[in-house]
Each structure stands twice: as structure tokens, then as C-alpha cells.
C-alpha positions as CSV (number, residue, x, y, z in Angstrom):
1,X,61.1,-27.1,3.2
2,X,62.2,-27.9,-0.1
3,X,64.3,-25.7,-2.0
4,X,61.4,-25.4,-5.0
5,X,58.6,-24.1,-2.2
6,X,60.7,-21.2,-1.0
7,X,59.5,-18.9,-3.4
8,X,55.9,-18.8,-3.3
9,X,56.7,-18.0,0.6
10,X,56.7,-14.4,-1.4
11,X,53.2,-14.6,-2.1
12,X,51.1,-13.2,1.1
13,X,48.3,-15.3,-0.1
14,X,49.8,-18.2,0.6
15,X,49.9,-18.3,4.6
16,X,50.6,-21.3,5.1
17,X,54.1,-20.6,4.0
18,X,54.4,-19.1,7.4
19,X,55.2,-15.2,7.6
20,X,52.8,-12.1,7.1
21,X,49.2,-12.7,7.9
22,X,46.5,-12.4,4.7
23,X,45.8,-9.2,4.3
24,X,42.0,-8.0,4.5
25,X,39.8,-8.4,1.1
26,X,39.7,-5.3,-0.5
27,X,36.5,-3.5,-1.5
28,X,36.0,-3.6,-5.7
29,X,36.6,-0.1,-6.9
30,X,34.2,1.0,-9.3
31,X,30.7,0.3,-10.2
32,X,29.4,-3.1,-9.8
33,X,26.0,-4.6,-10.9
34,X,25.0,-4.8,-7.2
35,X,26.5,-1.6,-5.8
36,X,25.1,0.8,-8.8
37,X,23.9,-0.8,-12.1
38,X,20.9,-2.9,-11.0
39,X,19.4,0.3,-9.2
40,X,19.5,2.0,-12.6
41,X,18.3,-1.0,-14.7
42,X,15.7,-1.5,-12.6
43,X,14.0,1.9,-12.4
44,X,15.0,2.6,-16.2
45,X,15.0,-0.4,-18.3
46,X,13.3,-3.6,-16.4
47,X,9.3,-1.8,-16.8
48,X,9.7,-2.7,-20.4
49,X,11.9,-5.8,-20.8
50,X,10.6,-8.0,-18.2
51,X,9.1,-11.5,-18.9
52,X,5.5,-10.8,-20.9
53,X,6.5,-7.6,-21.3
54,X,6.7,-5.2,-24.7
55,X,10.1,-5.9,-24.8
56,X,11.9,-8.0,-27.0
57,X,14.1,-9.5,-24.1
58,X,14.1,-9.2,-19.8
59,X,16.8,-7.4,-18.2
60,X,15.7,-8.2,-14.6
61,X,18.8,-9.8,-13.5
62,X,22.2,-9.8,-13.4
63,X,23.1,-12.7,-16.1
64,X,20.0,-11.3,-18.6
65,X,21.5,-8.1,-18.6
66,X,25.0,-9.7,-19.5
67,X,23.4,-12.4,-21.8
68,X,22.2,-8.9,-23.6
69,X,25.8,-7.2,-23.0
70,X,26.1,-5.9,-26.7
71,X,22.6,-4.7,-26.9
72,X,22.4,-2.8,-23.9
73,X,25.8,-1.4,-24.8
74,X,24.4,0.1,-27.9
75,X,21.3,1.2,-26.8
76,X,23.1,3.7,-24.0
77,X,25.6,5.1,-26.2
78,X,23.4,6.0,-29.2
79,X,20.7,7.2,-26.4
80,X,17.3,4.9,-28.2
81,X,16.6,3.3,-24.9
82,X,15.2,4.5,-22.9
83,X,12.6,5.9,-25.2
84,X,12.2,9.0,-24.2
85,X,12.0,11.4,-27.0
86,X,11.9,15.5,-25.9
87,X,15.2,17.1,-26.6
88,X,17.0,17.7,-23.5
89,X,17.8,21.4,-24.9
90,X,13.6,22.6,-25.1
91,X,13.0,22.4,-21.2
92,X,12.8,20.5,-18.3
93,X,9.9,17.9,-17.8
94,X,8.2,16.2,-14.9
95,X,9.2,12.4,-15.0
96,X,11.9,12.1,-16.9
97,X,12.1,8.4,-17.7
98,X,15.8,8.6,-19.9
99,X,19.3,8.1,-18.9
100,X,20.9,10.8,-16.9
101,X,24.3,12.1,-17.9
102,X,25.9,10.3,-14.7
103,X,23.3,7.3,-15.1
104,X,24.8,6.8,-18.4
105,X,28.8,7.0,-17.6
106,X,27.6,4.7,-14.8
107,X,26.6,2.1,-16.9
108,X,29.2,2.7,-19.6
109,X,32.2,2.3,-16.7
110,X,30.6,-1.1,-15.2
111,X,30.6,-2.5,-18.8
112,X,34.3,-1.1,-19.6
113,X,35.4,-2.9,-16.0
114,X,33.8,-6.0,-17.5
115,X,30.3,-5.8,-15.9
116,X,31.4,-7.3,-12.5
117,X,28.7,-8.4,-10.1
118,X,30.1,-7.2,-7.0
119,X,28.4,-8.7,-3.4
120,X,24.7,-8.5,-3.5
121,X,25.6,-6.7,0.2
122,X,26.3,-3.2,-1.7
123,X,23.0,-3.7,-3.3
124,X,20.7,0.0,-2.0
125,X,17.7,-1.7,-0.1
126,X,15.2,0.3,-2.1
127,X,16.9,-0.9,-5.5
128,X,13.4,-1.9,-6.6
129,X,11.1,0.1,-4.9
130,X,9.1,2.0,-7.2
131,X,6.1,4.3,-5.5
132,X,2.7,4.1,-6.5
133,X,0.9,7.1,-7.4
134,X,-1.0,8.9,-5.1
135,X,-4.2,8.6,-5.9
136,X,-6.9,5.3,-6.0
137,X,-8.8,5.2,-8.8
138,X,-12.8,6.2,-9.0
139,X,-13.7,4.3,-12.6
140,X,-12.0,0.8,-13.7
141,X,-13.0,0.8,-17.3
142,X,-12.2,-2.7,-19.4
143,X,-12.5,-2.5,-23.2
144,X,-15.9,-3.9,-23.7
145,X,-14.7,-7.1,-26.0
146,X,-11.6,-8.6,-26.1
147,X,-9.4,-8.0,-29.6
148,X,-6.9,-10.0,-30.8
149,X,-4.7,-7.7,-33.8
150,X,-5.0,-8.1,-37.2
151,X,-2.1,-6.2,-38.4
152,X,1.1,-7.4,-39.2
153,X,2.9,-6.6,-37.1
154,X,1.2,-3.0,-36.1
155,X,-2.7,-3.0,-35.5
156,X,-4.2,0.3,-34.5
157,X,-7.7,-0.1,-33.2
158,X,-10.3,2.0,-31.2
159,X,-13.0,0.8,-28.8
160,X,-16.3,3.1,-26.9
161,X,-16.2,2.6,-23.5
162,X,-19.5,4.3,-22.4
163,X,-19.0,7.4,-19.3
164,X,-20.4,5.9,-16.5
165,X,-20.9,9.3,-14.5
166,X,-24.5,10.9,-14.1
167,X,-23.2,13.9,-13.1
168,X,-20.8,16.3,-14.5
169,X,-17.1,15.0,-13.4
170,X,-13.3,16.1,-13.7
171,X,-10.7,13.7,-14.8
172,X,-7.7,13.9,-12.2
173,X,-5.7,10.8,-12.6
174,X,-5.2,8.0,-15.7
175,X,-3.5,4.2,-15.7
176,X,-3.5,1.7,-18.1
177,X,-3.7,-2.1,-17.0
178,X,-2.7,-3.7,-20.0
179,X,-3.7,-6.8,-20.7
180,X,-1.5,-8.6,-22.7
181,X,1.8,-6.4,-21.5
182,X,4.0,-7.8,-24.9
183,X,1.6,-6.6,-27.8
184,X,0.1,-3.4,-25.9
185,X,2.3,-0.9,-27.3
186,X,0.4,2.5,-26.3
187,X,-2.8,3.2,-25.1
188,X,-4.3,7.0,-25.7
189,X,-7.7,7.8,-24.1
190,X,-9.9,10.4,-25.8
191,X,-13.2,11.9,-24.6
192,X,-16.0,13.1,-27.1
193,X,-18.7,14.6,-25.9
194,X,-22.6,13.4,-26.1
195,X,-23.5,15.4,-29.0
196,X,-20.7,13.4,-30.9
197,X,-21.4,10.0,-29.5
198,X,-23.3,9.1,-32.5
199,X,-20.8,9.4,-35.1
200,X,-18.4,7.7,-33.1
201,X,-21.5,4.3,-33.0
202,X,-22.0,4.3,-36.7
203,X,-17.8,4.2,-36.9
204,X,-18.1,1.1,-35.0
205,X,-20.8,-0.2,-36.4
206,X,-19.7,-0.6,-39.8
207,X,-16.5,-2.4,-39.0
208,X,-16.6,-5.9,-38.2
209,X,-15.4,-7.3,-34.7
210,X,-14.9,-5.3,-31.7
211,X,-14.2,-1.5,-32.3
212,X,-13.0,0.1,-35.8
213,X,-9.6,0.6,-37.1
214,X,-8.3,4.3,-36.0
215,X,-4.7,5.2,-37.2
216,X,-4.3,8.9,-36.8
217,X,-6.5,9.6,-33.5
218,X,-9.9,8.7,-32.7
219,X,-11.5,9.0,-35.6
220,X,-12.1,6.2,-38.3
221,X,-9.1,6.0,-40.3
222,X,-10.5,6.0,-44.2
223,X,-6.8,5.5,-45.8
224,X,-5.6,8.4,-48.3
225,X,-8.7,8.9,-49.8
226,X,-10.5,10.0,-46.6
227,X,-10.3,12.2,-43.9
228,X,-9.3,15.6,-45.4
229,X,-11.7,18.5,-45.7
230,X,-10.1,19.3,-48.8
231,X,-12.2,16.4,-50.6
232,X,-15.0,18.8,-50.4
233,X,-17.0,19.7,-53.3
234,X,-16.1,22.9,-54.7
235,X,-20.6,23.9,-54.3
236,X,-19.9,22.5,-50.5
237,X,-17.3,25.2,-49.9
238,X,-19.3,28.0,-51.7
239,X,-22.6,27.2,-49.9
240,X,-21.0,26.9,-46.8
241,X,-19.3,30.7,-47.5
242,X,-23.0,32.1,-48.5
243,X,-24.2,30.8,-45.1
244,X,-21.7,32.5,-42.9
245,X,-21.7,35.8,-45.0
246,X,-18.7,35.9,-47.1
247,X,-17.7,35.5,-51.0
248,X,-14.9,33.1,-52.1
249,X,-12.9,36.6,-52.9
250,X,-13.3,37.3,-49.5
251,X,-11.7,34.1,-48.3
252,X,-8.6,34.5,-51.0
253,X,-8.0,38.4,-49.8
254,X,-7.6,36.8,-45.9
255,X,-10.7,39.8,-45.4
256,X,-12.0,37.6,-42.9
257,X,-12.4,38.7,-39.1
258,X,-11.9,35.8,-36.9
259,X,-15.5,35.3,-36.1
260,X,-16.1,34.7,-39.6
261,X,-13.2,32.2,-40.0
262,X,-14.4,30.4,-36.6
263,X,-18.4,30.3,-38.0
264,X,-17.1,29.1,-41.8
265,X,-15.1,26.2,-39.8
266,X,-17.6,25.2,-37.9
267,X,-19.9,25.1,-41.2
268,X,-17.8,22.9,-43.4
269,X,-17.6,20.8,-40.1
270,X,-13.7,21.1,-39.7
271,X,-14.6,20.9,-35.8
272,X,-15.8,17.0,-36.4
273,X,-12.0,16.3,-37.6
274,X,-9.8,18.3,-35.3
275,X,-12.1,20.0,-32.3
276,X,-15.0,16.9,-31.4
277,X,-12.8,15.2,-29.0
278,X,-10.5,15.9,-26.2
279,X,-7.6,13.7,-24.8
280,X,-7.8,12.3,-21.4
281,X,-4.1,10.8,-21.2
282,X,-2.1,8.7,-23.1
283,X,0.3,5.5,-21.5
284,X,3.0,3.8,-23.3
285,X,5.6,1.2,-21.5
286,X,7.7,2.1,-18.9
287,X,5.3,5.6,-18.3
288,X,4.0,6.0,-15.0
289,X,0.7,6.7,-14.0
290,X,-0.7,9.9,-15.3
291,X,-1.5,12.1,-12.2
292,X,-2.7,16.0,-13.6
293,X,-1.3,19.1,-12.2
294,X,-2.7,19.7,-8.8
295,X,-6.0,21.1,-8.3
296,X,-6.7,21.1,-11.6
297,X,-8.7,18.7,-13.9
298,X,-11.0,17.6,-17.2
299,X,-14.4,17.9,-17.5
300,X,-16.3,15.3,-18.4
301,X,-19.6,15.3,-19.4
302,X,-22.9,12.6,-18.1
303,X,-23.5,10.8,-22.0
304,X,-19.7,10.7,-23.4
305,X,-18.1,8.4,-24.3
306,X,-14.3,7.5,-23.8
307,X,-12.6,6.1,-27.3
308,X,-9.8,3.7,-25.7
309,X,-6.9,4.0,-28.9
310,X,-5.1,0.5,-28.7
311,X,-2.1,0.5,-30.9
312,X,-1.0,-3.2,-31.0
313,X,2.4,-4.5,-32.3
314,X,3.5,-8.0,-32.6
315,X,7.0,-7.8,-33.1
316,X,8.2,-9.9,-30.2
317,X,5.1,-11.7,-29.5
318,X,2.0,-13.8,-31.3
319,X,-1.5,-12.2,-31.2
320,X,-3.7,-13.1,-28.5
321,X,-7.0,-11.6,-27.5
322,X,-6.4,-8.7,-25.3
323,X,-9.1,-6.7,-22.7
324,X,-6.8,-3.7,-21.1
325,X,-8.0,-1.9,-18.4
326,X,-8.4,2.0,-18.1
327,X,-8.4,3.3,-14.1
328,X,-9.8,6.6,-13.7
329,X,-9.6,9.2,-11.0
330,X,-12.4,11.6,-10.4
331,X,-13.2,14.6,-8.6
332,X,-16.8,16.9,-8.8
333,X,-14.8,20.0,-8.9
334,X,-11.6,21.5,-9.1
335,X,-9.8,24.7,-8.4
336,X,-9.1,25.1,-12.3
337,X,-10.7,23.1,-15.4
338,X,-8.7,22.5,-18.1
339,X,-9.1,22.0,-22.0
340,X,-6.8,21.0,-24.5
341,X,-5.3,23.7,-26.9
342,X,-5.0,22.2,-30.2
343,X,-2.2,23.2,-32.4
344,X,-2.6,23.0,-36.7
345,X,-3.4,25.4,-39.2
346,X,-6.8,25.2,-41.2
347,X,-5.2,25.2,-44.6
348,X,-3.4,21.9,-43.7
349,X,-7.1,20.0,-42.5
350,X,-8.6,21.5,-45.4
351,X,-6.4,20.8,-48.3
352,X,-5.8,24.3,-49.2
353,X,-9.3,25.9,-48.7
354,X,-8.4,27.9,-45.7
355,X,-4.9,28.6,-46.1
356,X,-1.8,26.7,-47.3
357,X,-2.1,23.0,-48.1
358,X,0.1,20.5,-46.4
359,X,1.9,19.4,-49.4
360,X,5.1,16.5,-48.7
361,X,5.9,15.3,-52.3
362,X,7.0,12.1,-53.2
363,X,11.0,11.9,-53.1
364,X,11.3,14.7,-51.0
365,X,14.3,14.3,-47.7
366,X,13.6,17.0,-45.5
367,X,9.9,19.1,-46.5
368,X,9.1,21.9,-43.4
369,X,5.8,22.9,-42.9
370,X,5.1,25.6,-40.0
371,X,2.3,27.5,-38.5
372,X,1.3,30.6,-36.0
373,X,-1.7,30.3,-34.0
374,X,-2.0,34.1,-32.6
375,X,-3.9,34.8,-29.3
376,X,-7.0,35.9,-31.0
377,X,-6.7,32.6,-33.4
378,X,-10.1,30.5,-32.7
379,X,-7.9,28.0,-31.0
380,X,-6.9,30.1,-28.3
381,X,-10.4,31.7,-28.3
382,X,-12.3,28.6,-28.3
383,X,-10.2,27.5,-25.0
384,X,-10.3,30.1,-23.4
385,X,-14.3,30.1,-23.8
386,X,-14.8,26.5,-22.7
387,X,-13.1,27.7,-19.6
388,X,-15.2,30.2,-19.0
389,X,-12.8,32.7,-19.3
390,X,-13.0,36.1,-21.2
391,X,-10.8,37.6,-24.2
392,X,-7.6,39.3,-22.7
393,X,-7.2,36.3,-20.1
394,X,-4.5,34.5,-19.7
395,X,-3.9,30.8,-20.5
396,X,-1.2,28.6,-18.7
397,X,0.2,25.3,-20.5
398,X,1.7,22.8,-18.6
399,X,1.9,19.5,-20.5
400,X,2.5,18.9,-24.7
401,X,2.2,16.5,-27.1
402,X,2.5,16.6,-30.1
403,X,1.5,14.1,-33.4
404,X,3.0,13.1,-36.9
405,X,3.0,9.8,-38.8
406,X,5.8,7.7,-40.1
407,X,7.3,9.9,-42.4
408,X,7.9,12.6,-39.5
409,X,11.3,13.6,-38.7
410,X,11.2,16.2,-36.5
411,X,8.3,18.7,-34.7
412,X,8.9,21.8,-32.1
413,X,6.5,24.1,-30.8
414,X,7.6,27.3,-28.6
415,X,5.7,30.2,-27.2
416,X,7.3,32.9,-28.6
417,X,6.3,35.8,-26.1
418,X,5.3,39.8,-27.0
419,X,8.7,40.6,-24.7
420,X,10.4,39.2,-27.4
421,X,11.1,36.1,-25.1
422,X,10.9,32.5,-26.4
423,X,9.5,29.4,-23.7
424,X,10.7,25.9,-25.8
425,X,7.6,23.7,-24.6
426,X,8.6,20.4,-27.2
427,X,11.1,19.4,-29.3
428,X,10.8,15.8,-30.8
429,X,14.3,16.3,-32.8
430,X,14.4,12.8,-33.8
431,X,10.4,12.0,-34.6
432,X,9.5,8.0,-33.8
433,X,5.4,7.6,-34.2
434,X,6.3,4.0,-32.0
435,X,7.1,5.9,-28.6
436,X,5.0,9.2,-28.7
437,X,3.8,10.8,-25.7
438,X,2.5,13.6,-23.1
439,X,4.5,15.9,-21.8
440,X,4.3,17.8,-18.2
441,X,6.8,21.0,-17.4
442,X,8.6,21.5,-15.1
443,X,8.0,24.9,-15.4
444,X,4.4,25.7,-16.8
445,X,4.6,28.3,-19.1
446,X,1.5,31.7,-19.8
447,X,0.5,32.7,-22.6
448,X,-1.4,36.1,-23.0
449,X,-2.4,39.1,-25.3
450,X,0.1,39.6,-28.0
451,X,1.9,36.2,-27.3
452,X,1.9,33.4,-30.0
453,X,2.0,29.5,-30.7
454,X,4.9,28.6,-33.2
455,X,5.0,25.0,-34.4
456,X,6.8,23.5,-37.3
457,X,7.1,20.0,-38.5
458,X,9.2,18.7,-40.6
459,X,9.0,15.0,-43.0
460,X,11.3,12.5,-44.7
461,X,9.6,11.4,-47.8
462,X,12.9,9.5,-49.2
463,X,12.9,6.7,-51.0
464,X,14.8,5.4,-48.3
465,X,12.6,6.3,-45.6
466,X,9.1,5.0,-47.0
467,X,7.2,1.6,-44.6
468,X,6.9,-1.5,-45.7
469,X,4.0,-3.7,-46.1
470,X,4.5,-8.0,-46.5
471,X,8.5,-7.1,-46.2
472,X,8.2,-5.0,-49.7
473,X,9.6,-1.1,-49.4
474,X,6.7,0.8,-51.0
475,X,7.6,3.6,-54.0
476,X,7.4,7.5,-52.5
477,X,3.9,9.4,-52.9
478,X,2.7,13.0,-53.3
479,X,1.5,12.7,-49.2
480,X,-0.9,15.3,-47.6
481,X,-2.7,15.2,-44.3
482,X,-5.0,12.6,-43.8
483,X,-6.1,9.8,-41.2
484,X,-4.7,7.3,-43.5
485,X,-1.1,5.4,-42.8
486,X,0.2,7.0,-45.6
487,X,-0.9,10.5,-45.2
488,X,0.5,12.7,-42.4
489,X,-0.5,15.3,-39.9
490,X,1.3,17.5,-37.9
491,X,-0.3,18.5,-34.6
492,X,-0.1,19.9,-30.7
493,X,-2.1,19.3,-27.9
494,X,-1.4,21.4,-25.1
495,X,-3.0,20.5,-21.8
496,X,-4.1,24.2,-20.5
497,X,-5.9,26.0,-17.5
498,X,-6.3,29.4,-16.3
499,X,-3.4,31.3,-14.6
């Protein structure tokens, strides 16, 4: 052997040398793409970024997730992706779609190591299972027309989808098949109910094309000249006080019983802004199926109509005609109905008439407005009546949403108990209209006699936080609540039942 060979003889890879026998391969310590990474991906990132999908790129194998290294990177350590948006410190909720704690470290080592592959053997064998919900739909509801967006790049637009029951039903279950999976950004179904139905035509038939343009919910959005109660004529607001019995001194003294308040809302048709509709179930990329709380379900009656809200955004993809699918699950009965409880305060929907106007002036970083709704509020009362229940019952929440525009910042909404106890039920600490949702707890939570709703929102109106339209920052205005995409709302729902 020549002298120059001897010492690589030292090397125990190199048997052939002659001497100790290769040791066995040893296992990569660490997490690998196969061994841990790709499960995680897979159930929390690849629903969205797949190919023909919402998101802007697919991360459905191992050399797209690298191609995306820096991107993915970013998106775990400042916690936007997955976008799940209620504050870890409110409460626990039922289908938690963001990053765990150890999920997150997981990810974070594997990149830190280099993001190895690893041997597709360590790969879990159910690393892409994901289970179907358990139920079959009843209903398979298309939108009636196909729609290809107009907006650039964010089209909001509303179709009726006639109720094809003929005899009172109960909503149980809710998927969206979207069509066009890039552009369909989230789909929220609303109900209204046959003595509404009309309304919701003439909306529909006065826009050109299928549907009618519907920014802030399911009504007709009229920009910021429209949609506020507080555009009434000052004789409107006076007639409608002579009708239910009161004097406008009555109304600035807050002598007004809560019957009174109810029948003056109902006269200057506040009802046909916040209270005509109810909301089915909303679906936005990456959400599973929406399956209610057991035994418990909507109402739905023969002659509605469902008002299928499409928001469409064409960030990563060209406009194309799309025809979603709604899937439905029905039952005749249920062991507990349930209604929506809306959250807002009547001085915000009416400019100022009934209460305190929702005032966010122009310039303005950080603007709070906040509201009680008491047990014995009309909210409460109205639920509790279109349950059939009686005054003094008690209610039970177990999902929450809750509903700003794009100058929101932050929203919560707690029960704040007569024990003196507070139950978090939503915090949306860092608002972002693109990803909003519906909430179930983990934990329901009652609410009874003396108990109360708290919910405050709070709005960025900064130069530097105004939209854009044609790539041009628009200049800050006065902004009050409207339907418009420059006015604002703040607003719960609150998916309830009896205890």
C-alpha cells in the first residue's frame, strides 16, 4: 500500500482500507420535512396555497415549501398565517386552524437545521388524512348565474338563492363548494325571512348582471350616503315618536321603557338595517365545514330566501366567471332552536337619534367606541321571544362573530356576569376585514337576569391607514356607520339557544 493511502485507513468510511466494519447509518436527529413538517403543512397551510387555490403560491411539497423558504419563515414568526384571528388570551374555540406553540418551534427548528427532507419512511401514514364532516348534505344550492368580479382587486357581491323547503326546516350543517377556489375569498350565507323577500328583489333588480353589490352584509351597499338611519328627516323621526306615544323630550331624557324604545325602532324601520336577516354560516379558505352545536339548529322558514355574500379578490388570479355551491344540512326539528343575538347600539345605526353617534373623524389613530346591551335590552328580549322563551330565561352563546370595515383595528365582546365574573367570548386584537369569521366555544357561555353584553370597537382613521383605489392612497374622512366601503360598523352576532 502506498505510503500516501495509509492515512485515510483512519476514516471508517472507507472499508475498503481494510479494518473496522461501516458503522450503521444513523437516524437524523431533529425534525425533518417527512418525519414532522409535512404533517403540519399539510393540515395548516396546504387548504389555502394549493394549485387553483386563494393562495398566492402551493406549498404541497417538499421543494414548494423550500422554493417559499423566506415566506414561510416570516409568516410563522410574525404569526399572519395561518389566518386565524381570535386572541389566544379571550378563550378557547372549537377548530382552531392556527399554529400551536409546539407546531410553531417545530417548524422554526426544521428551518434553523436547514429544512432537511429526511426519508419519506418517517413520513405518519395519515399525514394527509383530513376527516370529512359528519353529516351529508339535504340542499345543494348553486348561485343562480355565474359572476365574473368587477372590482379591482376586491368585488363584494350578493345573489338570492330561493328556500326550496315547503315546510318549516332547521339549518344543521353549512359547506361552501367554491367554484373558482383562487378568487373566492369568503362566502357568508344569510337568511331573510318571506316578509322581507321583496326588498331583497327590487335590490337585485336594479343592479345590472347577476345579483347587486353588498359591502357591509346583505343589504345593498349605497356608499357613504346611504344606509344610516340617521339620514332621516327630522318630520320622519317626530311622526314616528307621535305614533309610538312619546315626545322628542321624552327621547332626550332616556324616559323611555323598553317597550317604547323596541316599538319606536321598529317604526323608523331600524329592524330592516340590523334585525331582517339572520346568518346561516360563513366559510373562508382553509375553514372546515360548519357543523352547529349538537341538537340544536336554525329555523328556516317555507318563502325565504338565502342571500349567498360572495366577496371576490383578484390579487393572485384573473377574473373568471364563478358559480359556487352552498351544501345544506337539514333537520324538521331539533332539541333547541337557535337565533342570532345581534350586538350594536341604536345611536350608532341611527346617527345619533337613539343614542350616541358613531363618530371616527378624519385623522384620528386610535377612536373607541363601546356599548352595553343589558338583559332586558330588545336584543336580548327579541331572542329570547323568537325562541319562545319567556323574560327571566336564560340564554346560552356558543359561537361569535363579530364585523368592522377596513379602518377597524381591534373589537372584543365579553359577558360581564351579575357575580361580578367576566366570560371573554372574542377578541379580534389585530382587526383584518380580509379573514373574518365565526366563532364556536369551547366552552359555551349563559347569560341570565342581571348579566350584560360588553363590546367595544376600536378604528384607525390615520392618514397612513386609509385604502386605496387605482394604486392612489385616498385623504382621511369624518367616517360614521354606513354600508358603504368607506363607512364603518361595529357589530356581534352571537349564535344562541336556550340553556
Amino acid at each position: 500500500m502506498p505510503s500516501w493511502m495509509r492515512p485515510l485507513c483512519l476514516l471508517p468510511l472507507l472499508a475498503a482500507c481494510g479494518g473496522e466494519e461501516d458503522p450503521a447509518p444513523t437516524t437524523m436527529e431533529g425534525p425533518t420535512w417527512h418525519s414532522a413538517a409535512r404533517t403540519i403543512v399539510e393540515a395548516k397551510c396546504a387548504s389555502c396555497h394549493q394549485p387553483g387555490d386563494i393562495g398566492p403560491f402551493s406549498l404541497t411539497t417538499y421543494d414548494e415549501v423550500l422554493a417559499f423558504e423566506t415566506a414561510v419563515r416570516m409568516s410563522i414568526e410574525d404569526g399572519s398565517m395561518p389566518p386565524w384571528q381570535p386572541s389566544e388570551a379571550c378563550t378557547e374555540y372549537i377548530g382552531n386552524i392556527d399554529l400551536t406553540a409546539e407546531e410553531r418551534q417545530t417548524l422554526l427548528e426544521w428551518l434553523d437545521a436547514g429544512a432537511p427532507e429526511g426519508d419519506p419512511s418517517e413520513a405518519p401514514s395519515d399525514a394527509a388524512a383530513r376527516e370529512d364532516a359528519p353529516w351529508q348534505a339535504d340542499l345543494t344550492l348553486p348561485l343562480p348565474e355565474p359572476y365574473t368580479p368587477q372590482g379591482e382587486p376586491d368585488d363584494y357581491r350578493c345573489q338570492l338563492i330561493p328556500w326550496p323547503e315547503t315546510e318549516p326546516a332547521y339549518v344543521r350543517g353549512l359547506r361552501v363548494i367554491p367554484d373558482q377556489r383562487a378568487i373566492v375569498h369568503h362566502t357568508i350565507a344569510f337568511v331573510v325571512g318571506p316578509d322581507q323577500v321583496a326588498q331583497y328583489q327590487a335590490w337585485d333588480e336594479a343592479e345590472e348582471g347577476p345579483g347587486y353589490t353588498c359591502y357591509g352584509g346583505p343589504t345593498a351597499s349605497y356608499g357613504t350616503e346611504g344606509g344610516a338611519l340617521g339620514d332621516l328627516d327630522p318630520a320622519a323621526l317626530l311622526a314616528a315618536l307621535e305614533a309610538v306615544g312619546l315626545s322628542l323630550a321624552d327621547l332626550q331624557s332616556g324616559n323611555v321603557t323598553d317597550e317604547q324604545m323596541t316599538a319606536l325602532f321598529l317604526e323608523l324601520g331600524a329592524d330592516q338595517q340590523v334585525g331582517s336577516f339572520g346568518t346561516l354560516g360563513s366559510w373562508v379558505p382553509g375553514a372546515a365545514d360548519l357543523l352547529l352545536p349538537e341538537g340544536t339548529g336554525i329555523r328556516v322558514e317555507p318563502g325565504s330566501m338565502i342571500v349567498a355574500q360572495m366577496h371576490y379578490n383578484t390579487v393572485s388570479s384573473d377574473p373568471v366567471p364563478d358559480q359556487s355551491v352552498i351544501e345544506i344540512a337539514v333537520a324538521p326539528t331539533v332539541e333547541r332552536p337557535a337565533t342570532n343575538l345581534v350586538g350594536l347600539d341604536l345611536g350608532w345605526v341611527t346617527d345619533g337619534l337613539l343614542g350616541e353617534p358613531m363618530d371616527i373623524p378624519a385623522g384620528e389613530e386610535e377612536v373607541t367606541h363601546a356599548t352595553t346591551i343589558e338583559y332586558d335590552s330588545l336584543f336580548v328580549q327579541g331572542a329570547l321571544q323568537t325562541l319562545g322563551l319567556e323574560p327571566g330565561d336564560r340564554l346560552v352563546l356558543h359561537r361569535a362573530n363579530h364585523h368592522m370595515h377596513e379602518l377597524g383595528a381591534e373589537q372584543i365582546s365579553e359577558i360581564e356576569h351579575a357575580d361580578g365574573t367576566t366570560s371573554c367570548l372574542l377578541h379580534n386584537a389585530d382587526w383584518d376585514f380580509h379573514w373574518q369569521g365565526s366563532y364556536q366555544l369551547a366552552e359555551p357561555v349563559v347569560m341570565g337576569p342581571g348579566d350584560r353584553l360588553d363590546m367595544a370597537c376600536t378604528w384607525d382613521n390615520s392618514a397612513a391607514n386609509q385604502p386605496s383605489v387605482d394604486g392612489e392612497i385616498l385623504e382621511p374622512i369624518d367616517v360614521a356607520w354606513g354600508e358603504g366601503t368607506r363607512d364603518e360598523m361595529c357589530l356581534g352576532s352571537f349564535y344562541v339557544t336556550a340553556e
